[in-house]
C-alpha positions in Angstrom: -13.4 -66.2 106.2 -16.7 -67.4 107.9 -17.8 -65.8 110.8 -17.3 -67.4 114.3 -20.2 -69.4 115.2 -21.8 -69.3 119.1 -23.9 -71.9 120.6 -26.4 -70.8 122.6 -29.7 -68.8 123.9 -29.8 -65.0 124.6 -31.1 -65.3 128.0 -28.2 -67.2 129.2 -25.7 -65.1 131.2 -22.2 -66.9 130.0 -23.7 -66.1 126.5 -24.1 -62.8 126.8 -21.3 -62.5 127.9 -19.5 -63.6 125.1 -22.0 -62.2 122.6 -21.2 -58.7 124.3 -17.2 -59.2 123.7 -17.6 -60.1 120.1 -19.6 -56.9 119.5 -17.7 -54.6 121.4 -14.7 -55.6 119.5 -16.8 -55.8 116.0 -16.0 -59.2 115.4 -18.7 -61.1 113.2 -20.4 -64.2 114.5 -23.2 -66.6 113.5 -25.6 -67.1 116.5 -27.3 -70.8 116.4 -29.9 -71.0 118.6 -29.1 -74.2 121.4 -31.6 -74.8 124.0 -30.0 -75.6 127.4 -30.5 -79.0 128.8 -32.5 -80.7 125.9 -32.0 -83.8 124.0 -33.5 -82.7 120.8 -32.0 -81.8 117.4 -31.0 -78.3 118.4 -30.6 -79.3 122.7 -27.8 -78.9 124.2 -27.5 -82.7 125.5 -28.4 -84.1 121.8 -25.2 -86.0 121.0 -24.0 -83.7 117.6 -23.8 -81.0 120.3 -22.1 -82.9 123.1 -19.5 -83.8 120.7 -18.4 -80.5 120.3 -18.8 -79.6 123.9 -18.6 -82.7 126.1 -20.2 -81.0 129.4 -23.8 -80.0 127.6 -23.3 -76.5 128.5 -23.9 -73.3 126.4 -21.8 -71.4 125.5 -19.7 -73.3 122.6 -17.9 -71.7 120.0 -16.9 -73.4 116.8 -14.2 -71.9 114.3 -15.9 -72.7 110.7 -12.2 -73.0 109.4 -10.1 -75.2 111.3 -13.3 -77.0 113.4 -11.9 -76.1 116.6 -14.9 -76.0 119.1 -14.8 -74.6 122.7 -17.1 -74.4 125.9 -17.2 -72.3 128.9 -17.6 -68.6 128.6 -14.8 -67.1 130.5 -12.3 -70.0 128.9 -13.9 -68.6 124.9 -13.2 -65.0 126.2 -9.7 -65.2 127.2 -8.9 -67.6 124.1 -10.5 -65.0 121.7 -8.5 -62.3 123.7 -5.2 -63.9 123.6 -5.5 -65.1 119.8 -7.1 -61.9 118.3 -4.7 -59.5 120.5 -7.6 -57.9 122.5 -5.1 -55.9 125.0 -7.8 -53.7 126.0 -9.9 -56.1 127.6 -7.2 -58.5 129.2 -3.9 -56.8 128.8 -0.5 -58.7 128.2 0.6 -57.5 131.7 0.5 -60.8 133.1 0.2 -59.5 136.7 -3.1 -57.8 135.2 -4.3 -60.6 133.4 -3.6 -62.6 136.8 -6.0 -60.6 138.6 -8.3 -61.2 136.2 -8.3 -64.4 135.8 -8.8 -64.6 139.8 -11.8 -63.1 139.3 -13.1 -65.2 136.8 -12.5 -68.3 139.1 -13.8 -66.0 141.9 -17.2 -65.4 139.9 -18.4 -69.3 139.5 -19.5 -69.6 143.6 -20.2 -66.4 144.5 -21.2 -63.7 141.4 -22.6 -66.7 139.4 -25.2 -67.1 142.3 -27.2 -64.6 140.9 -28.8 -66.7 138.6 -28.8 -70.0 140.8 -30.5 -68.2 144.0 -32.9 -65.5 141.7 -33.1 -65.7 138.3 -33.3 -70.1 137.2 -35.9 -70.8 140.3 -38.3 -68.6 138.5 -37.5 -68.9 134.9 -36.1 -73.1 134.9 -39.3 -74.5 137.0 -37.9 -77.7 136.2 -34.9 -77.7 137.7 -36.6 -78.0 140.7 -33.9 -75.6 142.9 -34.5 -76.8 146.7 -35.2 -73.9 148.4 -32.1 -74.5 150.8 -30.2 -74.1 148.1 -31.8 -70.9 146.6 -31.4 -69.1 150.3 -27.5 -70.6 150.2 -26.8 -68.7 146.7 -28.6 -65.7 148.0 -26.0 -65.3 151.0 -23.2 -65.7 148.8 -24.2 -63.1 146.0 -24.4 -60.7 149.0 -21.4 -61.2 150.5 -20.1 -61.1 146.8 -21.8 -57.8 146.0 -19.9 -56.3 149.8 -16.5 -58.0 148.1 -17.3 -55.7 144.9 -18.3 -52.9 147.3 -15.8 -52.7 149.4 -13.0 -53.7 147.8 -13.0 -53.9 143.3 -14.8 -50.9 143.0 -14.3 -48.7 146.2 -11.7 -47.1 144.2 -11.9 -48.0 140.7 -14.2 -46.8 138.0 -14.4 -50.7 136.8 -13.7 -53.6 138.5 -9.9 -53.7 137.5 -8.9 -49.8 137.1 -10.4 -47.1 134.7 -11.0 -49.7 131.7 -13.6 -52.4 130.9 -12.2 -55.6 130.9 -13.4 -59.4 130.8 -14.3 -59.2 134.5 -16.5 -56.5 134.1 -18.3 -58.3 130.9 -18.4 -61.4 133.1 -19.7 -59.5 136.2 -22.1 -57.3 134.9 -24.2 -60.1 133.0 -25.0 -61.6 136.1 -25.6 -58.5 138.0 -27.2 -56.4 135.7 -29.8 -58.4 135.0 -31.3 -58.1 138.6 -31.6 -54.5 138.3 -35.6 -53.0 138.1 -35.3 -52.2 134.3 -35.0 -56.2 133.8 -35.9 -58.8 136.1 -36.0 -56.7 139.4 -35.4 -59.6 141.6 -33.2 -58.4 144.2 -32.6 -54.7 145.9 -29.3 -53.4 144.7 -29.6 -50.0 146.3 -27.4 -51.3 149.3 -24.4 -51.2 147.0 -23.7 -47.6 145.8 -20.3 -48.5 144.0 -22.0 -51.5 142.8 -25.3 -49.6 141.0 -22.8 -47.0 140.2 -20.8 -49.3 137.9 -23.6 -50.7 136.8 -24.5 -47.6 135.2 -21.2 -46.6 133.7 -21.4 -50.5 131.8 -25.0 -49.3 130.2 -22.4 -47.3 128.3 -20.1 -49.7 126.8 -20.7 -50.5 123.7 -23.0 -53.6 123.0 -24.8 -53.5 126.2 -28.4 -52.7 124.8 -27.7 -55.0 121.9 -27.2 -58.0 123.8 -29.7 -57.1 126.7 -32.7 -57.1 124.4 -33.7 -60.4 125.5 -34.4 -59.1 129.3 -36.0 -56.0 128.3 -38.1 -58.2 126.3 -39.1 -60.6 129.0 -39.9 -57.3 131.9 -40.0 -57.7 135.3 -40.3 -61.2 136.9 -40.6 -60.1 140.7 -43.9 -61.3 140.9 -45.1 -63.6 137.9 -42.7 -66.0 136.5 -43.0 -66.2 132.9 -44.3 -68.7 130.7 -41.7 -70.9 128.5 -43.4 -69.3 125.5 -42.6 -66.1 126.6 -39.1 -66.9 127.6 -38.8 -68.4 124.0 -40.4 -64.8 122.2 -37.7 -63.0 124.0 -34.7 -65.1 123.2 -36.1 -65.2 119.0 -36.8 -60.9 119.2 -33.1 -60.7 120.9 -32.0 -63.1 117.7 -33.5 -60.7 115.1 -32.1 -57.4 116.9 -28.7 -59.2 117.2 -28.7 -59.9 113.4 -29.7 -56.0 112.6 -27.0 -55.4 114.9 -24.2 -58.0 112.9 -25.3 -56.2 109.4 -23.8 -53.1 110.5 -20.2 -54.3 111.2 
């Protein structure tokens, strides 16, 4: 059987997201490089791609077998756990999987503004972010981070109990790649249960593997990288990810 194949760039959060599930349940995948927002032969707006995923975004996932293609991240993560039996991560307690699934939908507008208010004004110049809407996203990833605080993790290990599951995956991507040892762009230390989860996800399995690509890049507090550097990072996370498929 081929291997699953995944649209998209290593820097992007929703990718590693689903890059991260694959390899913590050791399923094999064929990661083709798709640069967000261009027209060109490998873009994400070039019409080849947009036929497979109308909306231009990345992630996509395309089963080699049957053709079936599929965007958004948290919709490929709960269609891989439901058809591959993946319990663990989204159990077949529907009460459970309801309340993750509400955090998915909870994550778009408030978790998600991690990368909107922080991370894209620095690394996407292009996109031109108005700085009202930079400070906007900022407030909500605040109160966010209080909702995860206070309520997900004041007594749970993870965001759902004493297990990882697809909320943490989804969470943690966009949160974890503020913290000092990658892009150090916003001071987490107010948020004890927050930093302290943070640190019990370095464990999981798959978390260095597909966070080459900000260790790579370093600290963007103060400089904002150049494209070319942005581009090194996502090709040496590429090669480390293929190491990483060889061995399962």
């Amino acid at each position: 059987m081929k291997p699953l194949i995944v649209y998209g760039v290593p820097f992007s959060q929703p990718v590693r997201a689903v890059l991260w599930l694959l390899l913590l349940k050791r399923m094999p995948f064929e990661l083709v490089l798709t640069n967000p927002g261009s027209k060109g032969d490998t873009g994400s707006r070039n019409p080849a791609y947009l036929a497979k995923n109308p909306s231009g975004t990345i992630p996509c996932i395309e089963e080699p077998e049957s053709g079936f293609t599929l965007g958004e991240a948290h919709a490929i993560m709960t269609y891989l756990a439901r058809t591959n039996g993946w319990t663990d991560v989204y159990p077949d307690d529907e009460r459970v999987r309801a309340k993750i699934d509400a955090y998915l939908h909870y994550h778009h507008r408030n978790i998600r503004e991690a990368s909107i208010g922080l991370v894209a004004p620095k690394i996407r110049k292009d996109l031109d972010i108005p700085e009202l809407i930079q400070m906007s996203a900022k407030r909500n990833l605040t109160g966010a981070l209080n909702t995860l605080e206070r309520s997900y993790l004041a007594d749970n290990k993870f965001l759902m109990g004493d297990s990882v599951t697809l909320a943490d995956l989804a969470a943690y991507v966009e949160i974890g790649q503020l913290q000092p040892q990658f892009t150090n762009v916003f001071d987490l230390t107010p948020f004890p249960n927050v930093v302290r989860w943070l640190n019990d996800m370095t464990q999981v399995e798959g978390h260095d593997d597909v966070h080459v690509v900000l260790k790579e890049l370093g600290d963007i507090s103060e400089t904002a990288p150049e494209m070319e550097a942005i581009k090194n990072a996502n090709k040496q996370a590429l090669r480390a990810l293929k190491v990483k498929l060889a061995t399962l």
